[in-house]
C-alpha positions as CSV (number, residue, x, y, z in Angstrom):
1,X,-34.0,60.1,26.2
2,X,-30.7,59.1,28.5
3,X,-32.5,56.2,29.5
4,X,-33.4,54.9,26.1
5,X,-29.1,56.0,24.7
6,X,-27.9,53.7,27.8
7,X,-30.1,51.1,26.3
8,X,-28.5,51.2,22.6
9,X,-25.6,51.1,23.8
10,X,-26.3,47.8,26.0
11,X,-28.2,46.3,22.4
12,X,-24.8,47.4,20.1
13,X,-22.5,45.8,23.0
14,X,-24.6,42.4,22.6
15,X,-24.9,42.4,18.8
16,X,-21.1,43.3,17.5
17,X,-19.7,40.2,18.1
18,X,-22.7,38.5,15.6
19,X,-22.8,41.8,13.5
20,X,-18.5,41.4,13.2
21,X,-18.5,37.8,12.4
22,X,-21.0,38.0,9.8
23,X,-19.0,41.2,7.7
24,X,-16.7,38.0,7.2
25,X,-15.4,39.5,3.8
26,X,-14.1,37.0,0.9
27,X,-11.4,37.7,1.4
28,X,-11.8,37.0,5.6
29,X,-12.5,33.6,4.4
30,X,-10.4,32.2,1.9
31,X,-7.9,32.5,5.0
32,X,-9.6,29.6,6.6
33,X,-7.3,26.6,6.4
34,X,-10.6,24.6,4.8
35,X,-13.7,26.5,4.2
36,X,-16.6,24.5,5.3
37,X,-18.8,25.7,2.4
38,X,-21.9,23.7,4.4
39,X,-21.2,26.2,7.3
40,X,-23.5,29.0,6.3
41,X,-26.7,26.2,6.2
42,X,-26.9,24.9,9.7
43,X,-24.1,23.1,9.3
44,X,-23.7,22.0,13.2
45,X,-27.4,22.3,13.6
46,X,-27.2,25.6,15.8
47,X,-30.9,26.6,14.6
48,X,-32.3,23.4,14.8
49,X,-33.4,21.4,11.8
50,X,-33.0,24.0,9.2
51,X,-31.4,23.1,5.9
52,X,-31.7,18.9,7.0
53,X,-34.4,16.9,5.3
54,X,-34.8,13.7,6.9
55,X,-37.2,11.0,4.1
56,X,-38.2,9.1,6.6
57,X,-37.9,8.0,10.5
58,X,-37.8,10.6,13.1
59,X,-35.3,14.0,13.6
60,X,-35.1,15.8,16.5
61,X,-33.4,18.9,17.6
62,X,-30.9,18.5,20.6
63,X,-30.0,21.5,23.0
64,X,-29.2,19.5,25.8
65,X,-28.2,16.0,27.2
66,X,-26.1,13.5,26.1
67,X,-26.9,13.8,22.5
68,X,-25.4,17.1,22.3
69,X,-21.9,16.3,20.8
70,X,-20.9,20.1,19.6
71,X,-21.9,23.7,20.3
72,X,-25.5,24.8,21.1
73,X,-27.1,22.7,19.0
74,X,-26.9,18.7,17.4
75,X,-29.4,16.8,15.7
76,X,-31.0,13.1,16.6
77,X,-32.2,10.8,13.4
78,X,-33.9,7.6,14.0
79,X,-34.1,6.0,10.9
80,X,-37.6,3.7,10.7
81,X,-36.9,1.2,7.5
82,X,-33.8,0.7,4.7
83,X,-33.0,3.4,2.5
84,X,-34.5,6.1,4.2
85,X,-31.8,9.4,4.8
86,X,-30.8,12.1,6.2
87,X,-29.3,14.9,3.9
88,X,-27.8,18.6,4.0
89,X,-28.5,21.5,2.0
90,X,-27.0,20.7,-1.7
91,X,-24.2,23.0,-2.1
92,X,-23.1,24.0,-5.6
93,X,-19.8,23.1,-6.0
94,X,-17.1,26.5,-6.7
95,X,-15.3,26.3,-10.0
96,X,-12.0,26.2,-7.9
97,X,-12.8,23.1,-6.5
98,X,-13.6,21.2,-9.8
99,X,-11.3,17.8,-10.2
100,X,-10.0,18.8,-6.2
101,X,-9.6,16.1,-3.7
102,X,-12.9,16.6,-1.6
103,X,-14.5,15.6,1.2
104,X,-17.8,15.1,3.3
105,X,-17.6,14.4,7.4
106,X,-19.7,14.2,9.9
107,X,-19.6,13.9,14.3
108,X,-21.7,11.2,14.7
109,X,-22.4,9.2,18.2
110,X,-24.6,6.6,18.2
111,X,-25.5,5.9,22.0
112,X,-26.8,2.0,21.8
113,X,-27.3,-0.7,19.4
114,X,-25.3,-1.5,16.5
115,X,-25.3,1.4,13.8
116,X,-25.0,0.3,9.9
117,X,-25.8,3.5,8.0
118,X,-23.1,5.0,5.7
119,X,-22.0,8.4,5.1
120,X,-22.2,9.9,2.0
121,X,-21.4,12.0,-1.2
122,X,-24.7,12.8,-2.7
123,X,-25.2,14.6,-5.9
124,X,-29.1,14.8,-6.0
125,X,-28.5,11.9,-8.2
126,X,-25.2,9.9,-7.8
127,X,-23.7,8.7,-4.8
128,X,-19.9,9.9,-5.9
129,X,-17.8,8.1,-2.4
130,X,-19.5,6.4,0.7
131,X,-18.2,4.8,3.9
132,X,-20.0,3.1,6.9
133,X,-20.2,4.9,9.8
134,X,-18.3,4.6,12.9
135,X,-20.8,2.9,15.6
136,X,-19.3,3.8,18.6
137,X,-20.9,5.3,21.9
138,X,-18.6,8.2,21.8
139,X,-18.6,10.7,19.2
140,X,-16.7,9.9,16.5
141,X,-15.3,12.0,13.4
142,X,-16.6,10.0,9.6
143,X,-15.2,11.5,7.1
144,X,-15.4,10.3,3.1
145,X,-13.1,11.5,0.6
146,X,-14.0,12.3,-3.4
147,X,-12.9,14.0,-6.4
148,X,-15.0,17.0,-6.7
149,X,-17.1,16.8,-9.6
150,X,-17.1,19.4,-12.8
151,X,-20.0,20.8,-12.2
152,X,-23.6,20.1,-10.5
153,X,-23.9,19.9,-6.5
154,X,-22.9,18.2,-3.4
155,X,-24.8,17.1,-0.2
156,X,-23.7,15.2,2.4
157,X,-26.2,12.7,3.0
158,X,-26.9,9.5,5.9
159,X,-28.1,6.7,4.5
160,X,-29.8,3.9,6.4
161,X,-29.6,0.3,5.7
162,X,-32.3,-1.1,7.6
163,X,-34.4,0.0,10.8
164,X,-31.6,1.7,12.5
165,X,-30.9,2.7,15.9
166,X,-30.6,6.5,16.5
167,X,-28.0,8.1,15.7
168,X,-27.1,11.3,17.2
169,X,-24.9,13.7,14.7
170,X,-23.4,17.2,14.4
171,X,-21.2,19.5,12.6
172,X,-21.4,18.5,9.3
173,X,-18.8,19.4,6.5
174,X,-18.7,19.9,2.7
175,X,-14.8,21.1,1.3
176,X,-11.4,20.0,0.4
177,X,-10.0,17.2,1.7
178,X,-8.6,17.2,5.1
179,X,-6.8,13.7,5.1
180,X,-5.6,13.5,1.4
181,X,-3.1,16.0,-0.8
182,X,-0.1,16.1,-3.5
183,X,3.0,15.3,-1.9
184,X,6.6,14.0,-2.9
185,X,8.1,10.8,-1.8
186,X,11.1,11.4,-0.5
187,X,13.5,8.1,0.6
188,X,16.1,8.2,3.1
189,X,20.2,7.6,1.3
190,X,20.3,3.8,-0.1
191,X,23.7,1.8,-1.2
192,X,24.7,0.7,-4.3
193,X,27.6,-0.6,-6.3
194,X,27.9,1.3,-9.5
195,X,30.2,0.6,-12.4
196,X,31.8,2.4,-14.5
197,X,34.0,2.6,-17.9
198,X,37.4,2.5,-15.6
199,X,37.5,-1.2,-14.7
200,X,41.1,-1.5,-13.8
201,X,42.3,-0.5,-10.7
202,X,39.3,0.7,-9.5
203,X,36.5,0.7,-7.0
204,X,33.5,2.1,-6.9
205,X,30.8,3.4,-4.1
206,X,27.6,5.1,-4.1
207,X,24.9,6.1,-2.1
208,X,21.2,7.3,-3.6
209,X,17.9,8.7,-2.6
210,X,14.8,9.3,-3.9
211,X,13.0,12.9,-4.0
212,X,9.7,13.1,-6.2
213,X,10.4,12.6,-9.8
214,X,14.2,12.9,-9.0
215,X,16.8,10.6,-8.6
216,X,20.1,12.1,-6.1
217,X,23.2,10.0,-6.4
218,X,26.7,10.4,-4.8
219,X,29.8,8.3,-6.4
220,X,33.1,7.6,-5.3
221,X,35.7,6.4,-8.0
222,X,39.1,5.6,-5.9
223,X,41.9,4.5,-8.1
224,X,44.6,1.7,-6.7
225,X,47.0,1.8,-10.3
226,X,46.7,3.0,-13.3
227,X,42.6,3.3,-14.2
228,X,41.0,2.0,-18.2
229,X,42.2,4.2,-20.5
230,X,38.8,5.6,-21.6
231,X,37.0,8.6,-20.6
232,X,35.4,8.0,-17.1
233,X,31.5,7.1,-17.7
234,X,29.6,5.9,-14.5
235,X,26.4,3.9,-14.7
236,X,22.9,5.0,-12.2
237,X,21.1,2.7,-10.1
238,X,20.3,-0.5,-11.9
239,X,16.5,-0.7,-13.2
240,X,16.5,2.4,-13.4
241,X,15.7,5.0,-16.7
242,X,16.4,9.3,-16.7
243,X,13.3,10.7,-17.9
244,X,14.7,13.1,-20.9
245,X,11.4,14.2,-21.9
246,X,11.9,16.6,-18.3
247,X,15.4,17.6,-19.6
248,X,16.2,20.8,-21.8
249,X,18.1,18.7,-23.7
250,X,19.8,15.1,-23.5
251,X,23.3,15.1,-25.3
252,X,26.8,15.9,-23.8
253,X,26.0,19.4,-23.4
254,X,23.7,18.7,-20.4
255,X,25.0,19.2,-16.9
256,X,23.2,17.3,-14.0
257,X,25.6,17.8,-11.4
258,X,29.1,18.5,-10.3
259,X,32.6,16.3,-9.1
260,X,35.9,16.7,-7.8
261,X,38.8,15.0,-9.0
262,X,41.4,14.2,-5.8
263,X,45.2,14.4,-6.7
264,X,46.9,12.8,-4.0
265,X,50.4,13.5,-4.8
266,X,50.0,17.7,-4.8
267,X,46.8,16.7,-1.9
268,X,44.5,19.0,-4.1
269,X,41.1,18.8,-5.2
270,X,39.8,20.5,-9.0
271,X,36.5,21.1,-10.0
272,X,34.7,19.1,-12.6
273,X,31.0,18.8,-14.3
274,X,28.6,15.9,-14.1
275,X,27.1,15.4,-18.0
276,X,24.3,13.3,-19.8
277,X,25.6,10.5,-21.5
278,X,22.9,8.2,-22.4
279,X,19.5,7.3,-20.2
280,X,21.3,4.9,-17.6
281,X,25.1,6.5,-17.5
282,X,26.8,9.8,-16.7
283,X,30.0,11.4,-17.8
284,X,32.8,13.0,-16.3
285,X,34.4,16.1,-17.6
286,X,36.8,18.5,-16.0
287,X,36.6,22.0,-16.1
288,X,40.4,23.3,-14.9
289,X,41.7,24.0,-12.3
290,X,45.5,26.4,-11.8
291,X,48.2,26.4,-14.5
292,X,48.9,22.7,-14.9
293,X,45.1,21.5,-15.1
294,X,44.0,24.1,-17.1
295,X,42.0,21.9,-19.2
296,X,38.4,21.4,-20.5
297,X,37.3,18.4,-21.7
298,X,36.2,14.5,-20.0
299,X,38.0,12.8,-17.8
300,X,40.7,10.1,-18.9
301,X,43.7,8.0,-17.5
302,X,45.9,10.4,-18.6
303,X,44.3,13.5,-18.4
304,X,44.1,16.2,-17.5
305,X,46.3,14.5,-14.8
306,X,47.8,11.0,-15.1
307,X,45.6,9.0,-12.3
308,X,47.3,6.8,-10.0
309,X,47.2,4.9,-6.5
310,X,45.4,6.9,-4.1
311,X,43.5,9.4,-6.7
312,X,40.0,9.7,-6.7
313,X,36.9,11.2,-8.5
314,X,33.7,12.2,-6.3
315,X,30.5,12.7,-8.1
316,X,27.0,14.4,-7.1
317,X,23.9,14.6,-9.5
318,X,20.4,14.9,-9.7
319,X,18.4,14.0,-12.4
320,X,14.4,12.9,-13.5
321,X,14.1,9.2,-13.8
322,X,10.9,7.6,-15.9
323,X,7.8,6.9,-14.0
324,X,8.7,8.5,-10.8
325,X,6.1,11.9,-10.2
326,X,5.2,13.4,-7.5
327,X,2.2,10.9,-5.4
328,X,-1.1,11.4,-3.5
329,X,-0.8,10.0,-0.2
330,X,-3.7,10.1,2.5
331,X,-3.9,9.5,6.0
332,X,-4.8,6.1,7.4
333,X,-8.4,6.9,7.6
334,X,-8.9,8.1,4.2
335,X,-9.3,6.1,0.9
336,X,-10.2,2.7,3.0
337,X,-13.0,0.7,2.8
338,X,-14.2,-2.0,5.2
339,X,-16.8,-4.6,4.8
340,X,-18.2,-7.9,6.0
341,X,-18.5,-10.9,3.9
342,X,-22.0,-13.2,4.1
343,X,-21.8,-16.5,2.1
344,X,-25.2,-17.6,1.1
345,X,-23.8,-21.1,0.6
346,X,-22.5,-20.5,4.4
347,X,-19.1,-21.2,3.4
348,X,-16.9,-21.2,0.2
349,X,-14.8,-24.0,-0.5
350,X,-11.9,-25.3,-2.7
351,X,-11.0,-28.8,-3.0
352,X,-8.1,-29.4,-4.9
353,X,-5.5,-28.2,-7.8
354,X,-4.1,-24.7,-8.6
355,X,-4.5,-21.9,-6.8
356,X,-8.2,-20.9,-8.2
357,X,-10.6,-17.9,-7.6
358,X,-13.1,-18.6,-5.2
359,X,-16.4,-19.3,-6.5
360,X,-19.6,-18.5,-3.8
361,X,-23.3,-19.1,-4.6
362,X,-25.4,-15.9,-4.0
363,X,-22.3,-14.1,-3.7
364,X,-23.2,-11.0,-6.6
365,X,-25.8,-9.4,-4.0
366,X,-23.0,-8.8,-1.7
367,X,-20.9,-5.5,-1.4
368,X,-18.5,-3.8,0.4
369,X,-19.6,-0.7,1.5
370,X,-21.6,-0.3,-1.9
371,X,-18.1,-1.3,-3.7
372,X,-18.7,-4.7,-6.0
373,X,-17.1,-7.7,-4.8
374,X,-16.7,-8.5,-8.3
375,X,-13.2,-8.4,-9.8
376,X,-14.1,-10.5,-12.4
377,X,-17.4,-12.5,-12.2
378,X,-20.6,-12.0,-10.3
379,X,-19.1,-14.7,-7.8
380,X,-15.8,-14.0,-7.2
381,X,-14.4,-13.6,-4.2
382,X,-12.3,-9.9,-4.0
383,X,-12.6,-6.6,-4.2
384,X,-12.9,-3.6,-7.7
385,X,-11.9,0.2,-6.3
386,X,-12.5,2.7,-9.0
387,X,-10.7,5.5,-9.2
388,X,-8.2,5.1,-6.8
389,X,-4.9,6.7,-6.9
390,X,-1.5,5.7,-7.3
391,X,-0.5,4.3,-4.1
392,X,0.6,0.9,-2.2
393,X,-2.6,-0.7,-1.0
394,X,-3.1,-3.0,1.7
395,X,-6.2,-5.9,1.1
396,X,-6.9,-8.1,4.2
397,X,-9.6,-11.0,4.8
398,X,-9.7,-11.8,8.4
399,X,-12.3,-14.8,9.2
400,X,-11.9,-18.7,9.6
401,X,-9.9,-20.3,6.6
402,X,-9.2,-23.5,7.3
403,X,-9.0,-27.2,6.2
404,X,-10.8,-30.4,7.1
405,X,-9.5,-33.7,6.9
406,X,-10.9,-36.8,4.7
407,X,-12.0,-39.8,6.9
408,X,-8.8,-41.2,6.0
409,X,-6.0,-42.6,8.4
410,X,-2.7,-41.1,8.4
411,X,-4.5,-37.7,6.0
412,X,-3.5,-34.8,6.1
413,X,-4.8,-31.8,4.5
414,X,-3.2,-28.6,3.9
415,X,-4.7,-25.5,2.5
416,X,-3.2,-22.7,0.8
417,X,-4.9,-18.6,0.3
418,X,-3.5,-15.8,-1.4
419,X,-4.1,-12.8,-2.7
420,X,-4.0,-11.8,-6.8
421,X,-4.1,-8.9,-8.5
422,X,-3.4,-10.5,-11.9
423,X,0.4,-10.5,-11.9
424,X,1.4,-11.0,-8.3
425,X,0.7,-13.2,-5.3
426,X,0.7,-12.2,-1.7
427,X,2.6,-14.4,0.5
428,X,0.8,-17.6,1.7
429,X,-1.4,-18.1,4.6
430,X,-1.7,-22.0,5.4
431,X,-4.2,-23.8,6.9
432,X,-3.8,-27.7,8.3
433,X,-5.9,-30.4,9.2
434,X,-4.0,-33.5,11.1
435,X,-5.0,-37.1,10.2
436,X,-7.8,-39.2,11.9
437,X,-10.8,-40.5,11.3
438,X,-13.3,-37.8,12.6
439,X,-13.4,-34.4,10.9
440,X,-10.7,-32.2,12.5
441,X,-10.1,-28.6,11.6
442,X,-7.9,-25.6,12.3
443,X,-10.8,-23.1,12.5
444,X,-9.0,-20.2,14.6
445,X,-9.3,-17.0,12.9
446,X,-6.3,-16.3,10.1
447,X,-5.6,-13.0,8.6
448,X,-4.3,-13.0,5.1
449,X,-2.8,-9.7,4.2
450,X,-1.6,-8.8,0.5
451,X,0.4,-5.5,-0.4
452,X,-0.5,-4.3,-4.3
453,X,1.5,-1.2,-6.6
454,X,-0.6,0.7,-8.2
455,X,1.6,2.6,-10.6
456,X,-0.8,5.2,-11.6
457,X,-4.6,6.3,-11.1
458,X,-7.4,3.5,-12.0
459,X,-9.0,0.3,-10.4
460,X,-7.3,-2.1,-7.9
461,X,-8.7,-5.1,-8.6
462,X,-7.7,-8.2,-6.6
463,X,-9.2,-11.6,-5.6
464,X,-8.6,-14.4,-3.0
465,X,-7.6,-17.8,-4.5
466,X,-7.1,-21.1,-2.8
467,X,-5.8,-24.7,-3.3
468,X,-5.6,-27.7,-1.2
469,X,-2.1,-28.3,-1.2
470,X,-1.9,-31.8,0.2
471,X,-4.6,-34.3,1.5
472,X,-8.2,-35.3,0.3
473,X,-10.0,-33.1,2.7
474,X,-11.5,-29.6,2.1
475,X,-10.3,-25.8,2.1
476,X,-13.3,-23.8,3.9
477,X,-13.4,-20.0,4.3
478,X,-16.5,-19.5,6.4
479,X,-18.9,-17.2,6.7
480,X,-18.7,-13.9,8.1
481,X,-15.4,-12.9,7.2
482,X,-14.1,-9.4,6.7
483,X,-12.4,-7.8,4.1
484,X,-10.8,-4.5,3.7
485,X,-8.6,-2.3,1.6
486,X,-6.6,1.3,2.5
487,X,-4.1,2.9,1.2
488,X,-0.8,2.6,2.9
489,X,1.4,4.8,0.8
490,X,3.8,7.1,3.5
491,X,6.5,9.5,3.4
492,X,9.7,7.1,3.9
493,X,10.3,5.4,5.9
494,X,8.1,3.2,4.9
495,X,6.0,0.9,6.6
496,X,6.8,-2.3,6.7
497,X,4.0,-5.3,7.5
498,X,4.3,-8.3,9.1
499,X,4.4,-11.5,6.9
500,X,4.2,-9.3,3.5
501,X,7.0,-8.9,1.2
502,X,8.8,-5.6,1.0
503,X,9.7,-4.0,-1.9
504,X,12.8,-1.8,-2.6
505,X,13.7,-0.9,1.5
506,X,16.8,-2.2,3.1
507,X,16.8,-4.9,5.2
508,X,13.2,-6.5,3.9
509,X,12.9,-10.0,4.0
510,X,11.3,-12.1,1.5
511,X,8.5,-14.7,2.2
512,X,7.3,-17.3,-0.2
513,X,6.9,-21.5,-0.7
514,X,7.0,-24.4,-2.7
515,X,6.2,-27.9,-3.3
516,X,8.8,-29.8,-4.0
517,X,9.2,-34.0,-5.2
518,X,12.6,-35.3,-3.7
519,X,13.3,-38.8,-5.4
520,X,15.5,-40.4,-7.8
521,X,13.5,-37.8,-10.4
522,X,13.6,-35.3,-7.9
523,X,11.2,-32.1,-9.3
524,X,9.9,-28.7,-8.4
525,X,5.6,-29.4,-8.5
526,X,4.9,-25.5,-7.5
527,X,7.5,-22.3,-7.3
528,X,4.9,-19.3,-7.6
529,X,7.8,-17.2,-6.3
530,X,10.8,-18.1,-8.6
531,X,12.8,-18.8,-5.7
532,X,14.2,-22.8,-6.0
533,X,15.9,-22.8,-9.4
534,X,16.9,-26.6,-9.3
535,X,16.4,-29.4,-7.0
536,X,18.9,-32.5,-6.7
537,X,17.8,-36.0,-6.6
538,X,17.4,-38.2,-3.2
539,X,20.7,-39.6,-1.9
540,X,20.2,-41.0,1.6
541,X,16.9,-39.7,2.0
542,X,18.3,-35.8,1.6
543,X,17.6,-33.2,-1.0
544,X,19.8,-30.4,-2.4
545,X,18.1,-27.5,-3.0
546,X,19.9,-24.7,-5.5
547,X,17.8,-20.8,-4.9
548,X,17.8,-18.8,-7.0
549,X,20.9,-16.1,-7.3
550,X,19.8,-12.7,-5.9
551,X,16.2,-13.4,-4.0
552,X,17.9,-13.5,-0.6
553,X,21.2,-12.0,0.8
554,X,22.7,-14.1,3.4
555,X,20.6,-17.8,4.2
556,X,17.4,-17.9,4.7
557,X,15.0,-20.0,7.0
558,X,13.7,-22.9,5.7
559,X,10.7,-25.3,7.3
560,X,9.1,-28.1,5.4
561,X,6.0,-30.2,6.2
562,X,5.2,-33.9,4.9
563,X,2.4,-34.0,2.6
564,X,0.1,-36.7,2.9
565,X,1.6,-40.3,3.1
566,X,1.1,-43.1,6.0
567,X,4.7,-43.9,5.6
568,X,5.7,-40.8,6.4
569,X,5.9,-40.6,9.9
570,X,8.3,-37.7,10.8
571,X,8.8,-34.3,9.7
572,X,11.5,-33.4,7.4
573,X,15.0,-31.8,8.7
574,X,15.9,-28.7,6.9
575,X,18.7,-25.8,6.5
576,X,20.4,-23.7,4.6
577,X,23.9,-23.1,4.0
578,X,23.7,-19.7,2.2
579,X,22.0,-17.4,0.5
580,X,21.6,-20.3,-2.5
581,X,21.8,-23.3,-0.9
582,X,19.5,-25.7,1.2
583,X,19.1,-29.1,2.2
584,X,16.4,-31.4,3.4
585,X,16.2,-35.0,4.7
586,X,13.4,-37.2,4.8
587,X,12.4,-40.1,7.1
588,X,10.0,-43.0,6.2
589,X,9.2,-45.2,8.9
590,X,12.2,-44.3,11.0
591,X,14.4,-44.8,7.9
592,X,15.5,-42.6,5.0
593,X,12.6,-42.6,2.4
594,X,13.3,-42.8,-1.5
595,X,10.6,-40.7,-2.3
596,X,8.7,-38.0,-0.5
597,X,6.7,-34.9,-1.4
598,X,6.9,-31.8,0.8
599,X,5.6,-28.1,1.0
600,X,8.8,-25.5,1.7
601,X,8.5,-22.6,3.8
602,X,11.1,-20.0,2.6
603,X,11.8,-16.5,4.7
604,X,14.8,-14.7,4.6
605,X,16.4,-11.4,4.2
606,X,16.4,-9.7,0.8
């Protein structure tokens, strides 16, 4: 009988680890950072094949080698023709996660070949959100993020696109999103010069940030003399509204901050209160102070002190401002999808005129990761992302665009590509091709990059378009480029990309360019980005160029080329004075020319 108690208590040592972790209560669980609600079917493949359900090709169990990327146990699929899979158990999806940011992910290694399955939300009858895999000899994490679904279930499923090589994978996942949440956007202190209803004697300061759906300001008023005699209103940031539909009330009676008034003759400072006073202005009223300054009412020249030289009102409010709310961002790896482009035609071209939409034979069959290139027409050239969120995205084509010349002497060709969502252009990538009689080309690799707002949750929907600029000769984007689109919405600071435009952060600079005419009828052919807002006419071969007031802050860089013309045998000179003004000179033949059409590169600080 001893014998046989020694051995119990040798069985009960063994099994209360397993017997503890599976009394796991509910309430054990929900303490888990990110329940993986695949965990309790074989998730990492710890009892072999269990729960997986391969339609085709071969899976195998892995203990050992290699192949074993996690635990006691992986899993090996070699996938044997297109569209065969590999898929979990379908979990049903919890009430609490309905309309949730969710996610599928899988370790996946794939030890040789080239790997082009994708990873995938399955719903037993809808793929809800796919993404390639990651085909990479080392493990790698590939993760694809979802809104959960109202109802039904949820399997994460591989999908093959052809004969694959194996793949070896592990530790699947089924939950919440790991790489995207809720968060507010939150800007570091920005200057401004805001005005006000004292406009004698007066200067103004103020500094502003951005937190969420709320606007923080901070004002200075300093008086030199004898300030307007009005009651002291102060305007917000310009282009900006207060949201009064997130106020208790919008009238006079509504406080959104607090100020100081500065006496500088008794060196003392009185309290005051920050009121609404329409969408786009505040107003100052005091609230007392000792026996002199008792007084309760707004703030004037001559109350409830007479303001003079070296007086001053300090203000500090916070306040809603329309359109701002609080924005889903997501880490780099999440919300992006990647692609290669294959031209059936073998390349797209685009020979002349406007800035047009590329237009590919064959091109409807293709897709981007199962996404549509398809903006618009079955041809087009671009990308449609449903159901994305309100964020900055970043689109990119990286391949060969480039330009051939004509068999003309003295051609030359240059090409222009751009993104467009619609409304706005990306800046310019520019391809050239020199003169001669054989076909030349620049055919090194170009990356054009465009940055695209969108303002709330929907479909970014952009396309490439191209135009020969000058020349005869032809605009080419070959074959077997790649395209892409993430989401590049961050806390601030915010990221700023090379060659894009930036938008609302300090120091930015501006890219854009024109074509101008510089003769005795000098004109302005093509100003996409409103920045020349008059040209003068030629006098001694040169140009006077007026910008336009407020697109750059001190003088920008400024490089022009020739466009096509025998006579026109060296480049122009350029510069710019100031933040408005440019010149160029022209030279024909070694002498000023009377006429002469050129393309204008513009970059400068906004």
């Amino acid at each position: 009988m001893r014998f046989i108690t020694q051995w119990l208590l040798v069985l009960l040592t063994v099994l209360n680890p397993i017997l503890a972790n599976a009394a796991l209560t509910d309430f054990d669980r929900q303490e888990l950072a990110f329940e993986n609600l695949l965990a309790p079917y074989n998730s990492g493949f710890e009892s072999g094949k269990a729960k997986w359900t391969a339609s085709g090709g071969t899976l195998a169990a892995v203990t050992s080698g290699t192949n074993l990327l996690a635990g006691k146990g992986s899993a090996t699929w070699d996938a044997g023709a297109s569209g065969q899979t590999l898929t979990s158990q379908a979990i049903t999806i919890p009430k609490g996660y309905y309309g949730l940011d969710c996610e599928v992910e899988i370790l996946a290694q794939v030890p040789s070949g080239t790997a082009t399955h994708y990873v995938r939300a399955y719903d037993g009858t809808n793929v809800q959100a796919y993404q390639a895999i990651i085909s990479s000899t080392t493990p790698r994490w590939n993760p694809v993020t979802f809104p959960c679904p109202q109802s039904g279930t949820i399997a994460l499923q591989i999908y093959a696109n052809a004969d694959e090589p194996l793949i070896a994978v592990d530790v699947g996942y089924i939950g919440r999103s790991k790489r995207v949440g809720s968060t507010q956007l939150i800007s570091e202190w920005a200057s401004f010069t805001p005005t006000g209803s004292w406009s004698t004697n007066t200067t103004y300061q103020g500094k502003w940030r951005r937190d969420g759906d709320t606007m923080y300001v901070q004002i200075k008023v300093d008086v030199t003399g004898a300030p307007t005699s009005a009651s002291l209103t102060v305007n917000i940031p310009s282009g900006y509204t207060i949201d009064t539909t997130k106020l208790t009330a919008s009238s006079v009676e509504t406080v959104l901050g607090e100020l100081t008034f500065y006496d500088s003759s008794a060196t003392r400072t009185y309290p005051g209160q920050v009121l609404y006073n329409s969408t786009t202005s505040l107003l100052a009223r005091s609230m007392g102070g000792d026996e002199a300054y008792v007084y309760n009412g707004v703030l004037n020249q001559a109350a409830p002190q007479t303001f003079a030289n070296g007086d001053s009102v300090t203000i500090k409010a916070s306040f809603p401002i329309v359109g701002w709310t609080a924005q889903t961002t997501a880490s780099i790896d999440a919300i992006s999808k990647r692609g290669s482009i294959s031209f059936a035609s073998g390349s797209s071209t685009v020979t002349s005129g406007s800035l047009t939409t590329f237009n590919v034979a064959g091109f409807g069959t293709n897709t981007l990761e199962g996404q549509a290139l398809a903006p618009t027409t079955a041809n087009d050239f671009g990308i449609r992302m449903t159901g994305a969120p309100a964020a900055m995205y970043e689109v990119t084509a990286s391949g060969k665009f480039y330009a051939s010349s004509a068999a003309t002497t003295g051609t030359r060709t240059i090409c222009e590509f751009r993104w467009y969502d619609g409304t706005n252009y990306s800046p310019s990538v520019y391809a050239i091709a020199p003169g001669g009689l054989s076909v030349e080309s620049n055919d090194s690799v170009a990356t054009i990059t465009g940055l695209f707002q969108l303002s709330s949750a929907g479909t970014i929907n952009v396309v490439l378009r191209g135009q020969r600029v000058s020349g005869n000769g032809t605009c080419y984007a070959e074959a077997g480029a790649y395209i892409s689109i993430k989401n590049v919405s961050q806390n601030s600071p915010a990221i700023v990309i090379a060659n894009s435009v930036s938008t609302g952060i300090a120091n930015g600079r501006v890219f854009d360019t024109a074509t101008v005419l510089c003769s005795s009828s000098s004109s302005i052919t093509r100003d996409l980005g409103g920045l020349i807002s008059s040209i003068g006419n030629i006098s001694s071969g040169t140009c006077s160029l007026t910008l336009a007031a407020g697109k750059f802050s001190a003088a920008p860089d400024i490089v022009t080329n020739l466009n096509a013309n025998a006579a026109n045998d060296t480049k122009p000179a350029a510069n710019c004075t100031s933040a408005t003004a440019c010149t160029i000179s022209y030279y024909c033949s070694g002498s000023a020319c009377t006429s002469a059409a050129a393309t204008v590169f513009l970059s400068g600080p906004r």
